[in-house]
N, C-alpha and C positions, 0 to 999 in steps of 0.2 A: 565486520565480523559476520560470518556466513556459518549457521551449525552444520555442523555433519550431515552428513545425509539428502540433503537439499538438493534439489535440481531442477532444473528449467525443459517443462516437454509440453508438447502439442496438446492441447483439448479438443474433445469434440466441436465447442460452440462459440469459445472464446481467443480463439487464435493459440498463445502460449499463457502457460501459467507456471506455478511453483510446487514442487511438491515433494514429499518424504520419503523417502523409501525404508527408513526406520520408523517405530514410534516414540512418539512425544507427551510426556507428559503435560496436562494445565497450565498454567502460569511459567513455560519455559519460553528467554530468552529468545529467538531464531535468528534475527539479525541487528545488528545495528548499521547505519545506511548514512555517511555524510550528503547532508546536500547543498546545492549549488542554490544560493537563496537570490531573488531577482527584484526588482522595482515594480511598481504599479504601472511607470510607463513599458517597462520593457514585458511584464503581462499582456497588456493591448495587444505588443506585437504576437505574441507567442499563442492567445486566444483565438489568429488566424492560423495556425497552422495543426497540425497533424498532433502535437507537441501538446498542444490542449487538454490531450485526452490523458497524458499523464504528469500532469503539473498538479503540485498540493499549496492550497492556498495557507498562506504562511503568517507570523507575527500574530499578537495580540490584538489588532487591529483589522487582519486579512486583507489587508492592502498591499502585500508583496504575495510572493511567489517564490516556491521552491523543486525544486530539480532533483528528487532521490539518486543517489549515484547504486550503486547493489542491484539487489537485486526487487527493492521497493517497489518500482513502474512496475515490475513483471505479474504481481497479486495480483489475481482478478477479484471484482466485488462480488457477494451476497448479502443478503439480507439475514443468512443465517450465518453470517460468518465464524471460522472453526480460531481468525486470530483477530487481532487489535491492534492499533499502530497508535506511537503515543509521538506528539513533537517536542523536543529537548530547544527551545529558542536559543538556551544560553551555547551549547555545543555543537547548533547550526545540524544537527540528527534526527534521524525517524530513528524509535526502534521498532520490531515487528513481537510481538509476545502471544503465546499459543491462549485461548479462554477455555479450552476445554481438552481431554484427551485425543489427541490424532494418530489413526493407524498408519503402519505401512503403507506407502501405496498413496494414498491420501494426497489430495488437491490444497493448499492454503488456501485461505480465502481473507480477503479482509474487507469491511464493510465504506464505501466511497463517502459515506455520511457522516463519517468522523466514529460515532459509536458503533461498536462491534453489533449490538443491537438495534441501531435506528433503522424506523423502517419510511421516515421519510421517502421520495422519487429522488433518485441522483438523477444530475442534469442527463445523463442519455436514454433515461426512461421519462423525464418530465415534460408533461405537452403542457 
């Protein structure tokens, strides 16, 4: 499930991202995202590729890996991010849910550090 309005366009800084072209209320829904859940060996391999940069580390344990199928990979991070992405283990899903009001026009964002607020270094800012 994909809400209305949503779509995938260029950013100035971040390659592509996601974004509204209506507005959204707080606490709405935007997508729900099956994903393709993988092993701790088959991470190893997938840590060398390209593919790294949009895998979410998965299970109560975080020793597998999962694969958003939607339009999940596409959010780019902030640190002030406008959504939140929550994992469903039992139904193998991301959902993507709004934390605050977003305008027209509007970029999603969702935060790579699990909390829509951490402000933790995600690994491509961590030296």
């Amino acid at each position: 499930m994909i809400a209305p309005g949503l779509y995938i366009a260029d950013t100035e800084q971040m390659g592509r991202g996601v974004f509204t072209s209506v507005a959204i209320t707080a606490g709405s829904l935007i997508e729900i995202a099956p994903v393709i859940v993988m092993s701790g060996k088959e991470r190893a391999l997938i840590d060398q590729t390209l593919l790294h940069d949009y895998i979410f580390e998965w299970g109560t344990d975080s020793l597998q890996c999962a694969l958003a199928l939607g339009w999940v990979s596409v959010y780019n991070h902030s640190y002030t991010a406008n959504c939140e992405y929550e994992m469903d283990y039992t139904t193998n899903s991301i959902q993507i849910k709004t934390v605050r009001n977003i305008r027209a026009g509007e970029e999603l964002l969702i935060n790579y550090g699990g909390s829509w607020d951490e402000q933790k270094p995600v690994w491509f800012e961590a030296k």
